[in-house]
MIVEX-358703 format. One record per atom (N, C-alpha, C): x, y, z; residue in one letter; chain; atom name. Coordinates in nm, 3 decimals, m for minus. Example, Ala and Ser with C-alpha at 12.3 -4.5 7.8 and 13.67 -1.06 7.14 Angstrom:
! MIVEX-358703
1.319/m0.569/0.780/A/A/N
1.230/m0.450/0.780/A/A/CA
1.320/m0.330/0.780/A/A/C
1.285/m0.225/0.708/S/A/N
1.367/m0.106/0.714/S/A/CA
1.290/0.003/0.787/S/A/C
***
This chain:
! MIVEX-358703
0.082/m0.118/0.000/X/A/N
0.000/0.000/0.000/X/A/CA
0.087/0.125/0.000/X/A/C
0.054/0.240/m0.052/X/A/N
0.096/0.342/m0.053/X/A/CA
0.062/0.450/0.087/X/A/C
0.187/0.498/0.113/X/A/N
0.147/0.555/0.266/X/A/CA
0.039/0.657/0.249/X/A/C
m0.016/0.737/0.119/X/A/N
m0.128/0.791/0.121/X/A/CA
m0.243/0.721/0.163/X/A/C
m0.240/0.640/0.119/X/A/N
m0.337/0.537/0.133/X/A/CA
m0.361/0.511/0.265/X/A/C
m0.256/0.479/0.333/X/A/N
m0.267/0.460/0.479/X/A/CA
m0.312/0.536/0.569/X/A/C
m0.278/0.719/0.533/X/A/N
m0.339/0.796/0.622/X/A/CA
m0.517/0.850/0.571/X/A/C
m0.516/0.814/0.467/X/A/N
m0.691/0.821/0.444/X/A/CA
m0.753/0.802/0.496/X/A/C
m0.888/0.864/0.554/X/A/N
m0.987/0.839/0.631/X/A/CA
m1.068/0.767/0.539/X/A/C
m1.126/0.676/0.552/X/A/N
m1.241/0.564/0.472/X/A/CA
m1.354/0.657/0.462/X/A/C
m1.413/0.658/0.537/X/A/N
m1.566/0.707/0.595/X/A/CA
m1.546/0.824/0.727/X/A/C
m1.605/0.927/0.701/X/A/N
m1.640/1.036/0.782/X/A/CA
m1.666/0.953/0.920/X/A/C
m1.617/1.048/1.023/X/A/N
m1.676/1.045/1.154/X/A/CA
m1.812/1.029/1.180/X/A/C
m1.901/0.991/1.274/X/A/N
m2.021/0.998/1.271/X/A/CA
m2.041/1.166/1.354/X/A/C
m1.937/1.195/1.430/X/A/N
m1.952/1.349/1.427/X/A/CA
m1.888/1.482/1.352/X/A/C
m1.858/1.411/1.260/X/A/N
m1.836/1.498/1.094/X/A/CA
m1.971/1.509/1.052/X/A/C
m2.032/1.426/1.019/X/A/N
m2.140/1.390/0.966/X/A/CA
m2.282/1.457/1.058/X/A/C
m2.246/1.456/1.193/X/A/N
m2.344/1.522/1.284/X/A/CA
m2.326/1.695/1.257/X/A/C
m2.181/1.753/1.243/X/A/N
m2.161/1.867/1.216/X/A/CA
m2.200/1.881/1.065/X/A/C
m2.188/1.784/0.967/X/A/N
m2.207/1.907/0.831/X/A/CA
m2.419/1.918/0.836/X/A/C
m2.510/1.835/0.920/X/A/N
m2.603/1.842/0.941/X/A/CA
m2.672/1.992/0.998/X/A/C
m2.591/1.961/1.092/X/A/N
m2.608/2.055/1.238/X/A/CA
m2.576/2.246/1.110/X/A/C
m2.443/2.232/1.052/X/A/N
m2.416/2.333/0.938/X/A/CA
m2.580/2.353/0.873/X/A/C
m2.599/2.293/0.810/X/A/N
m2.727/2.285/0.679/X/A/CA
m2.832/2.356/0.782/X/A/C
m2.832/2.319/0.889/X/A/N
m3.002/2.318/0.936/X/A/CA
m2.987/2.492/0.991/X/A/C
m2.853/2.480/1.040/X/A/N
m2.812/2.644/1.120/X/A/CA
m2.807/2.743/0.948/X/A/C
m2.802/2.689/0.870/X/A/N
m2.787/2.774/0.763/X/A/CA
m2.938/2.873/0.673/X/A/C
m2.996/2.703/0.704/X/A/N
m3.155/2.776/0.713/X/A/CA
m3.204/2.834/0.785/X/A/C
m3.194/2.831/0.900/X/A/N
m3.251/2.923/1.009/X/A/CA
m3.191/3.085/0.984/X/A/C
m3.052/3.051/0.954/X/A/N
m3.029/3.214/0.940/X/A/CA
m3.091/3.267/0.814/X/A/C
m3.118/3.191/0.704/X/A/N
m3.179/3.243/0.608/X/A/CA
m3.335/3.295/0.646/X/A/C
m3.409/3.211/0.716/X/A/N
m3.537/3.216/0.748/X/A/CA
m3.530/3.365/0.841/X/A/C
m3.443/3.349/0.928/X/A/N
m3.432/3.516/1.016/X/A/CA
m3.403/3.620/0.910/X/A/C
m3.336/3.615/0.858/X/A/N
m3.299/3.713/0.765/X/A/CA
m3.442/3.772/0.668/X/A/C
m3.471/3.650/0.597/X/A/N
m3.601/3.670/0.569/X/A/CA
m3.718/3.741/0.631/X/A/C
m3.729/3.681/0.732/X/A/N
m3.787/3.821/0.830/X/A/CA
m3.752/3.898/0.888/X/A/C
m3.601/3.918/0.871/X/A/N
m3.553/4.022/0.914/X/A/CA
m3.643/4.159/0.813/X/A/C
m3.612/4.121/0.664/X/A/N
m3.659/4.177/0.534/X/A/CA
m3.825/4.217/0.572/X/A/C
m3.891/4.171/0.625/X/A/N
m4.029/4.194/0.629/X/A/CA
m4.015/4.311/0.741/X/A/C
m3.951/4.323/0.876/X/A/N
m3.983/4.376/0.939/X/A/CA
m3.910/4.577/0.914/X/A/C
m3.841/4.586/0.764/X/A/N
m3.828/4.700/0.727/X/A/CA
m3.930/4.832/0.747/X/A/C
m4.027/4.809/0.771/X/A/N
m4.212/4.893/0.807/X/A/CA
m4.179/4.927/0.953/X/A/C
m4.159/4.824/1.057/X/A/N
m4.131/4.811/1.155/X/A/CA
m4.041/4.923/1.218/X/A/C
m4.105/4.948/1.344/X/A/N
m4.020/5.093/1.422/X/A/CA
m3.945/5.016/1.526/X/A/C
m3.953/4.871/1.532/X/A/N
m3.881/4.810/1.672/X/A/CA
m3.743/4.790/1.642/X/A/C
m3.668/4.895/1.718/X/A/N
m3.544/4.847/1.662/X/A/CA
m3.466/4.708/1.741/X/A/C
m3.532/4.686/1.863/X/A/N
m3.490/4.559/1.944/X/A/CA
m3.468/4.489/1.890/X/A/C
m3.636/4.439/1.813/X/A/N
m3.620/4.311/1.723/X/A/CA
m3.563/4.321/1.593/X/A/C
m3.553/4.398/1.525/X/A/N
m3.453/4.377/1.471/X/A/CA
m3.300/4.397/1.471/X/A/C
m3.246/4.444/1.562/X/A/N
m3.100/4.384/1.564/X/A/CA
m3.112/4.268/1.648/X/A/C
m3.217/4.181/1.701/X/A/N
m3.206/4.063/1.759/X/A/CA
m3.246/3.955/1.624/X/A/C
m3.322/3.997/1.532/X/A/N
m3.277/3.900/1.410/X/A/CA
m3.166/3.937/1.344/X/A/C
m3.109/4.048/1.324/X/A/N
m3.060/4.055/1.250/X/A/CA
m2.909/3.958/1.321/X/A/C
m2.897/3.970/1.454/X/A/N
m2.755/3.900/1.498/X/A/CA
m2.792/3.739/1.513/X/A/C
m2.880/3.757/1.541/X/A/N
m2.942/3.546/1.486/X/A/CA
m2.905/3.531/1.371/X/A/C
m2.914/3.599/1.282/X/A/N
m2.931/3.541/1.148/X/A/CA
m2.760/3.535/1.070/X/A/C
m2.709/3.645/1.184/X/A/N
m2.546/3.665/1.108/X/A/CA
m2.506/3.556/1.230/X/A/C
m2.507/3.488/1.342/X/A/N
m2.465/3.402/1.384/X/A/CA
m2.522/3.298/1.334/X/A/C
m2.621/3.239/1.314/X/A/N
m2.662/3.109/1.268/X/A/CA
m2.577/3.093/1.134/X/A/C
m2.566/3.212/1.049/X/A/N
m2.492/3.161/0.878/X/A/CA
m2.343/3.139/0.931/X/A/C
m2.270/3.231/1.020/X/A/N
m2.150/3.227/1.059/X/A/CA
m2.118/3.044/1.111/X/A/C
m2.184/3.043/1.185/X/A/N
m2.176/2.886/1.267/X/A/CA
m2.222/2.784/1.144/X/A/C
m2.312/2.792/1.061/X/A/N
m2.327/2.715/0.972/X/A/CA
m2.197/2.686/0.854/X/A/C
m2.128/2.842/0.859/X/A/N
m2.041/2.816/0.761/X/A/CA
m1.911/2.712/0.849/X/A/C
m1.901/2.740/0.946/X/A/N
m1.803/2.696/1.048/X/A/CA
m1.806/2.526/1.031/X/A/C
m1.931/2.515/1.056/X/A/N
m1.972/2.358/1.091/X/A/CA
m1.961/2.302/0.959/X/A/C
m2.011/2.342/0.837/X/A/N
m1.994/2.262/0.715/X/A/CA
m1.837/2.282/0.684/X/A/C
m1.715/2.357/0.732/X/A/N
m1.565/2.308/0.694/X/A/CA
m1.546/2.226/0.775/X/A/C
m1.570/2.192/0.901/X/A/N
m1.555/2.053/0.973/X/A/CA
m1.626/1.975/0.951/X/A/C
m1.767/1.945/0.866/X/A/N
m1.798/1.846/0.829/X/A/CA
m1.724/1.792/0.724/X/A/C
m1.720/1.853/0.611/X/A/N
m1.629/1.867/0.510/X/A/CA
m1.473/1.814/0.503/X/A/C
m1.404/1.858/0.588/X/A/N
m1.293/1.829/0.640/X/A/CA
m1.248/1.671/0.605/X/A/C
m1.091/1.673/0.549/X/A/N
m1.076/1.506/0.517/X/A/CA
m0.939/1.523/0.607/X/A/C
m0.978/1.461/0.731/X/A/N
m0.896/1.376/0.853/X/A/CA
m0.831/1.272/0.804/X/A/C
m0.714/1.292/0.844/X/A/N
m0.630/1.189/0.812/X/A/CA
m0.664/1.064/0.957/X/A/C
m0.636/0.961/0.927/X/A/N
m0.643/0.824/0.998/X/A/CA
m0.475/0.780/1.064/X/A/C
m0.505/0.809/1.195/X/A/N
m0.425/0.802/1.249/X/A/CA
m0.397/0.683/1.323/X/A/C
m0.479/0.573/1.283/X/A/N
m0.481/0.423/1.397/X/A/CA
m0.338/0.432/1.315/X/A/C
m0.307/0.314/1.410/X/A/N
m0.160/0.210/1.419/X/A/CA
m0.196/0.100/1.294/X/A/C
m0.174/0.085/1.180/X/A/N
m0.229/m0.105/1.113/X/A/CA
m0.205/m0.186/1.270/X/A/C
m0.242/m0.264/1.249/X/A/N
m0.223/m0.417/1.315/X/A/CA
m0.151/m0.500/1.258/X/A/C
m0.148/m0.504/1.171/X/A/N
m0.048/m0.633/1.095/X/A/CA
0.110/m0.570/1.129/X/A/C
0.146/m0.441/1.120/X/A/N
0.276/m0.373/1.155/X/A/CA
0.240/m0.437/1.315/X/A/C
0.185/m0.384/1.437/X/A/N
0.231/m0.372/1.558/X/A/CA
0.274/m0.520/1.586/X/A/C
0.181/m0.639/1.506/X/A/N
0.147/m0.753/1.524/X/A/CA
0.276/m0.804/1.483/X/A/C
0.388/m0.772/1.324/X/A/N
0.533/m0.817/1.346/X/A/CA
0.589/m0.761/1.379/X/A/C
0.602/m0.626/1.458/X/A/N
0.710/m0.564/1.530/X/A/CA
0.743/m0.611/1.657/X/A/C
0.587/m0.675/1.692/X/A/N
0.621/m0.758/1.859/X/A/CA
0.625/m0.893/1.854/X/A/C
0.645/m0.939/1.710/X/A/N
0.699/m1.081/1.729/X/A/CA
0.848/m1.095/1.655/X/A/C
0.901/m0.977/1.574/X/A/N
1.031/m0.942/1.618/X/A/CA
1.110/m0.917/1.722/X/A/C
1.054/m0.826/1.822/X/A/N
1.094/m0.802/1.985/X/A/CA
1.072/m0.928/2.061/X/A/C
0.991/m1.023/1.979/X/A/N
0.991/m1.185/2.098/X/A/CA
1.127/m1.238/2.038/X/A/C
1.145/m1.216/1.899/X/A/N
1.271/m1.342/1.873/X/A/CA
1.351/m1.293/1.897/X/A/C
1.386/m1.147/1.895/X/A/N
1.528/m1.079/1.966/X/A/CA
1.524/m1.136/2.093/X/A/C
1.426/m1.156/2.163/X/A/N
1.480/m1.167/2.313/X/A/CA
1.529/m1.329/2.360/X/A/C
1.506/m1.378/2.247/X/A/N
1.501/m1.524/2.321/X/A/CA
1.651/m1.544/2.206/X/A/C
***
């Protein structure tokens, strides 16, 4: 095998996979705030809107965050087994 090969991750984390979710869903929500952020232009409350308007720039911010760590290709850092498995039955025949 080629040592690229070796440090490849096969298959995503199951919390890669929980984050590029967790990304998507935070991405809509900020769109959906934003969206009503847009409606409430008529509106004299300025409370609520800088309280959507900072939902909606944190939810896209965190969404963008979470989909580069879902995204993300982790290298695989186990040990093989077949290596540890003759390195310690080399260290048995050295010793004897």
């Amino acid at each position: 095998m080629i040592e690229e090969q070796l440090t490849q991750r096969k298959n995503k984390h199951i919390l890669q996979r929980f984050a590029k979710i967790v990304g998507i869903i935070s991405i809509i929500v900020a769109l959906v705030c934003a969206g009503y952020l847009l409606s409430l232009t008529d509106s004299e409350d300025k409370v609520m809107k800088a309280f959507f308007g900072s939902i909606s720039f944190f939810c896209f911010m965190m969404g963008l965050v979470l989909q580069s760590i879902g995204s993300a290709n982790l290298p695989d850092l186990t040990v093989p087994k077949d290596k540890v498995e003759q390195e310690a039955e080399r260290e048995t025949g050295d010793e004897k």
